[in-house]
C-alpha positions as CSV (number, residue, x, y, z in Angstrom):
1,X,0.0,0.0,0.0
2,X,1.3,3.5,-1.0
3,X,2.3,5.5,1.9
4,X,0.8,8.9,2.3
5,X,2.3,12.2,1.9
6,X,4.0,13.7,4.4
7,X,2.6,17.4,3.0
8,X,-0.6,17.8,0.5
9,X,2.5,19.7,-1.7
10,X,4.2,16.4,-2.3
11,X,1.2,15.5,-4.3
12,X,0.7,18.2,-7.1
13,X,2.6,17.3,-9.5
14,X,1.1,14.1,-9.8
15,X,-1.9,15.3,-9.1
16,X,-1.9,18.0,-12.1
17,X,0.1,16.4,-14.6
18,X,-3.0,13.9,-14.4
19,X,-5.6,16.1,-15.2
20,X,-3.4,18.1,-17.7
21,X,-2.9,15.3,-19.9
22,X,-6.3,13.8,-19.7
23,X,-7.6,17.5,-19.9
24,X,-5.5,19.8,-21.8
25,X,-6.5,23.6,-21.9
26,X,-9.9,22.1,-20.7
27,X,-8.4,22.6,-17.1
28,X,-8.8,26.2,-15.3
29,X,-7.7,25.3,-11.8
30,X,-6.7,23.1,-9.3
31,X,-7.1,24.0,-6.0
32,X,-6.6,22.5,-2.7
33,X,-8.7,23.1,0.2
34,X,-9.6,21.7,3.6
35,X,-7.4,20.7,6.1
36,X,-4.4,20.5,4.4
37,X,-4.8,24.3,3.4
38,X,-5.4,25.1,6.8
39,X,-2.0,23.3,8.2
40,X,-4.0,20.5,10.0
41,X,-2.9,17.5,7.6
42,X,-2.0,15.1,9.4
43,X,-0.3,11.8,7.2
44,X,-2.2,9.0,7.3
45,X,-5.1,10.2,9.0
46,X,-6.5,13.3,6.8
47,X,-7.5,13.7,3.4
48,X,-6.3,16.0,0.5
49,X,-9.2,17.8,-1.2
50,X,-9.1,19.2,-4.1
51,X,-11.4,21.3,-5.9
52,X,-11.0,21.1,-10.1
53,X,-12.2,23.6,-12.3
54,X,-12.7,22.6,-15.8
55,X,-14.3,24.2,-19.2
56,X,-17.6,23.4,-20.1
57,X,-16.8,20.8,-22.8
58,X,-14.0,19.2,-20.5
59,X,-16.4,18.9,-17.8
60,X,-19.0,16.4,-19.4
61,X,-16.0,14.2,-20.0
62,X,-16.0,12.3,-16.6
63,X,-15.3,9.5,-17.4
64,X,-11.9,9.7,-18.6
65,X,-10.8,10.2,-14.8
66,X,-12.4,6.8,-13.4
67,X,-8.8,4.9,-13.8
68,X,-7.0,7.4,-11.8
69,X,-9.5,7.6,-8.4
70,X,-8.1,4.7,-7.0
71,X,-4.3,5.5,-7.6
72,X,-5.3,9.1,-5.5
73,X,-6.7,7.1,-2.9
74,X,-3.6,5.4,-2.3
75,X,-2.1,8.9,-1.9
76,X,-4.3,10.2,0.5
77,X,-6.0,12.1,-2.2
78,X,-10.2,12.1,-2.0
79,X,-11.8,11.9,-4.6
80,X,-12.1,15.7,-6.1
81,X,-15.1,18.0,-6.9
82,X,-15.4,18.9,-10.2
83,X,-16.9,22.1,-11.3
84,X,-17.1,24.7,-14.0
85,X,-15.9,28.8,-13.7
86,X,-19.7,29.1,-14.6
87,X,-21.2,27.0,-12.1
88,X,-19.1,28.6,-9.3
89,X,-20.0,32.3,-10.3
90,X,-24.2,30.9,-10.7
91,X,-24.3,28.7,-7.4
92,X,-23.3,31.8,-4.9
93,X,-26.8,31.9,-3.9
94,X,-27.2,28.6,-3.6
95,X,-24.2,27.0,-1.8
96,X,-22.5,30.0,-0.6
97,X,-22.0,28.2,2.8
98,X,-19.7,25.5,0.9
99,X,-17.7,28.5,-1.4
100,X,-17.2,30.5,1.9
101,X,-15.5,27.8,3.6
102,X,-13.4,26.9,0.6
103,X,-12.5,30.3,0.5
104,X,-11.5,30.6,4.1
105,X,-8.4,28.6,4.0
106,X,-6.9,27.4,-0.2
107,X,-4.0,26.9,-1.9
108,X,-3.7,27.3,-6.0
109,X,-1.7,24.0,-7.2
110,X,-2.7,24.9,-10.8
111,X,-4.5,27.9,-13.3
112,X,-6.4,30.3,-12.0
113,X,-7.8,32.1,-8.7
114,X,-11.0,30.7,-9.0
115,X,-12.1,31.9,-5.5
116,X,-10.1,35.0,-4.6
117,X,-12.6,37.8,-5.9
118,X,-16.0,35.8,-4.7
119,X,-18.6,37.8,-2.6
120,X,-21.4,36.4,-0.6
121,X,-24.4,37.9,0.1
122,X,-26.3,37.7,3.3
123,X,-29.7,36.6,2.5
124,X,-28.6,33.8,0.8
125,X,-26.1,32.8,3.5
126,X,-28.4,33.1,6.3
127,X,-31.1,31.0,4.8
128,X,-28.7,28.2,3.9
129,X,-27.3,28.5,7.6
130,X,-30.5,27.8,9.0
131,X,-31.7,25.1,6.3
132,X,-28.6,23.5,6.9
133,X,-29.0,23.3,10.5
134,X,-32.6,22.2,10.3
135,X,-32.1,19.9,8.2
136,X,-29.1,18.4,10.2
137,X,-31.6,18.4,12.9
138,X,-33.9,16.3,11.5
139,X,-31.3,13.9,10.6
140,X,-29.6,13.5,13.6
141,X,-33.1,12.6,15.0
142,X,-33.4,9.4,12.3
143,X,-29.5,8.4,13.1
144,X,-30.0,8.4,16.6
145,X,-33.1,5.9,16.4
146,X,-30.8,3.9,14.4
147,X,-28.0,3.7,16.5
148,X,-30.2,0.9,18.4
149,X,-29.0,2.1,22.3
150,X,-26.0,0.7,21.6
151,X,-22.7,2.7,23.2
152,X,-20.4,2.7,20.0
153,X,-23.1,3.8,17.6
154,X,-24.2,7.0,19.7
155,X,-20.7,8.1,20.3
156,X,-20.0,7.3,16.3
157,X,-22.6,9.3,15.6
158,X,-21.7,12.6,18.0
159,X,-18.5,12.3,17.0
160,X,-19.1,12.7,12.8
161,X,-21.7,15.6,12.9
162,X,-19.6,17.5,14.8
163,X,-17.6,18.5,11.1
164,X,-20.8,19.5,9.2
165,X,-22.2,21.7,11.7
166,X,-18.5,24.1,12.3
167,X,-19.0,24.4,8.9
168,X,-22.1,26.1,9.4
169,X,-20.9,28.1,12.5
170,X,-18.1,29.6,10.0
171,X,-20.9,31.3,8.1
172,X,-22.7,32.0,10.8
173,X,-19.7,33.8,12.3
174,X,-19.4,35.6,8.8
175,X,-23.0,36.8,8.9
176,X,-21.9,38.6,12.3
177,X,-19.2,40.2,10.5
178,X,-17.0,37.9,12.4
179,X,-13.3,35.8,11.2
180,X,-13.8,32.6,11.9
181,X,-11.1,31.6,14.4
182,X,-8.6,29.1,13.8
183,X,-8.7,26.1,16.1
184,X,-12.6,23.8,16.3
185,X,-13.1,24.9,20.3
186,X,-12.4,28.6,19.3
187,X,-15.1,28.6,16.5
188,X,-18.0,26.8,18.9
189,X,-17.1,29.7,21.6
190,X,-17.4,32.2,19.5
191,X,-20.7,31.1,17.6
192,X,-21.9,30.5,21.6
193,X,-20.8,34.2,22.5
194,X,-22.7,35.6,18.8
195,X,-25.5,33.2,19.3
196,X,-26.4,33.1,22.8
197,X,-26.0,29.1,23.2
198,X,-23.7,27.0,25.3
199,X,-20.4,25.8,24.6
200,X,-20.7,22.3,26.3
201,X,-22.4,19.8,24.0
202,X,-20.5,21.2,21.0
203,X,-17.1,20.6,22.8
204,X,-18.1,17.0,24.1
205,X,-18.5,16.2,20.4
206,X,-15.5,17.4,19.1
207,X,-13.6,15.4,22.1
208,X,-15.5,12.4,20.3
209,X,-14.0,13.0,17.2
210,X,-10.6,13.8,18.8
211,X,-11.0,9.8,20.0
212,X,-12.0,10.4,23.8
213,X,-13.9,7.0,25.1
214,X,-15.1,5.3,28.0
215,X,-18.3,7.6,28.6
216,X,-21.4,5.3,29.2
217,X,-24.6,5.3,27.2
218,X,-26.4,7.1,29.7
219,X,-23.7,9.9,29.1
220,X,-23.8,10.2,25.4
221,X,-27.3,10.1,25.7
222,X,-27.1,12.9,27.9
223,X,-24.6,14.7,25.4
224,X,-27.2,14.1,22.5
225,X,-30.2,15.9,24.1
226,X,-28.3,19.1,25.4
227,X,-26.8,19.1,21.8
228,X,-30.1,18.7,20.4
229,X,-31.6,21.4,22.3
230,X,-28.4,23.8,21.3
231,X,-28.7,23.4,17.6
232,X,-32.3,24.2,18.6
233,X,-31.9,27.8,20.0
234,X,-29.3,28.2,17.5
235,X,-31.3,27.4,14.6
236,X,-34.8,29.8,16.3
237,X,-31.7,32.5,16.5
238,X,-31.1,32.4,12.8
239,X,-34.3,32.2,11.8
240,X,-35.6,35.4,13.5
241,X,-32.8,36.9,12.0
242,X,-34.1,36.3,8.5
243,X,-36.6,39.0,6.5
């Protein structure tokens, strides 16, 4: 098995030489985002993510990249998403929750800036923020039925929706005219302090995901309903703050 990078850098090269000679002048940009743009890779635990911007005509032609997903795997490369110039610049409104953290922390392996000049406007952030969250908070109610009562399940689940929703809390942040601090604890304590919610639930998740164990399932049950009640004021908070 391939060993994985010891920096997302080690992998451009490889990565656009690909996509050049499948793609010619059909590719715009390759960009890396996510945690190895931020400086929190870490070799054989995260992923490198790349975003790939590709003409119009290039884009339709899919297919000639099947063959090389399972070579980037083996690097530690996830599989990329694939966009046009065009669908960025009409999508805004739509996903700007997704472009605004993309934004936030990049690097440009390839081509052009793709994401330096884009501007988000606040209407359409807010009311993905809180669609996002309610919709998250109908899910979590469906997982957690699933999860059967059983201990590893529950703390599985905590400890993955933890990443979707600091997503959300780095728009939210933006719609207070607030940066986004670094570090996952920073950004929960700072959408508490903009929000008017508590810190706790939010924090026992991330210790979830940062491999903490031995809490009971009385605990995590515990942990699930102050979270749930959490994203609830947060999500009321949005929504009176929509027109």
């Amino acid at each position: 098995m391939a060993k994985a990078p010891k920096t997302p850098q080690e992998v451009f090269p490889e990565i656009v030489g690909d996509l050049k000679g499948i793609y010619g002048n059909g590719l715009l940009s390759v960009i890396l985002y996510g945690s190895g743009a931020r400086g929190d890779y870490i070799a054989g635990k995260s992923d490198i993510n790349f975003l790939v911007v590709l003409t119009g005509d290039a884009a339709d032609e899919l297919e000639k990249l099947l063959p090389l997903i399972p070579k980037w795997r083996k690097k530690a490369v996830a599989t990329p998403v694939i966009v046009t110039k065009a669908f960025i610049g009409s999508s805004l409104d739509a996903y700007p929750v997704e472009f605004l953290n993309m934004k936030r922390h990049y690097e440009v392996a390839f081509g052009e800036d793709v994401l330096a000049q884009l501007a988000f406007d606040e209407k359409a952030l807010r009311l993905q923020c809180e669609r996002e969250l309610k919709g998250k908070r109908m899910l979590l109610r469906t997982r957690f039925l699933e999860t059967a009562d059983k201990v590893q399940e529950l703390r599985g689940l905590l400890a993955a929706s933890i990443t979707a929703f600091l997503s959300v809390f780095v728009a939210l942040l933006a719609l207070k005219g607030r940066e986004a601090p670094r570090g996952r604890r920073e950004i929960v304590a700072a959408v508490a302090e903009s929000y008017g919610i508590e810190t706790a639930p939010f924090l026992h998740c991330i210790d979830l995901r940062e491999g903490k164990k031995g809490l009971t399932l009385p605990e995590l049950k515990g942990i699930f309903r102050s979270y749930m009640e959490q994203i609830e004021k947060l999500t009321e908070a949005v929504d009176r703050a929509g027109p």
